[in-house]
C-alpha positions, -999 to +999 in steps of 0.1 A: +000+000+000+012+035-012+021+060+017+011+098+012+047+103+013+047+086-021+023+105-037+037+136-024+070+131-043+051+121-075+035+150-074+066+170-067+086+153-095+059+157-122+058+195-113+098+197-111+096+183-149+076+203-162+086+233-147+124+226-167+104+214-198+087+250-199+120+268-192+141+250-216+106+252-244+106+295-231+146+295-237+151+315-204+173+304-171+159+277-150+131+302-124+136+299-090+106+278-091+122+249-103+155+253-078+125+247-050+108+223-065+142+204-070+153+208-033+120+198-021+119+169-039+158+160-025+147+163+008+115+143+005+136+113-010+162+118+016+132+119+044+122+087+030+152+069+028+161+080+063+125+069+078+126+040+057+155+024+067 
C-alpha cells in the first residue's frame, strides 16, 4: 500500500519536470521555481530513505 509520502513526491517530481520542460521550451534560465521544486523533492527522498531504513 502506497504511503502519502509517495504521492507527495510524485506530485513534486511531475511539477519539477515540467517546470524545466517550460523553461528549456521558453529559452530562459531555470526560475527559481524549479530550484525549489528540485530541493524539495531532495529532501523528501532523503526523508524517506532515512525513515525508511
Amino acid at each position: 500500500m502506497t504511503r502519502i509520502g509517495s504521492w507527495v513526491r510524485f506530485a513534486v517530481g511531475i511539477l519539477l519536470a515540467g517546470e524545466v520542460i517550460r523553461q528549456i521550451i521558453i529559452g530562459i534560465p531555470i526560475s527559481i521555481i524549479a530550484v525549489i521544486l528540485a530541493v524539495l523533492f531532495l529532501g523528501l527522498s532523503v526523508s524517506y530513505f532515512v525513515l525508511r531504513f
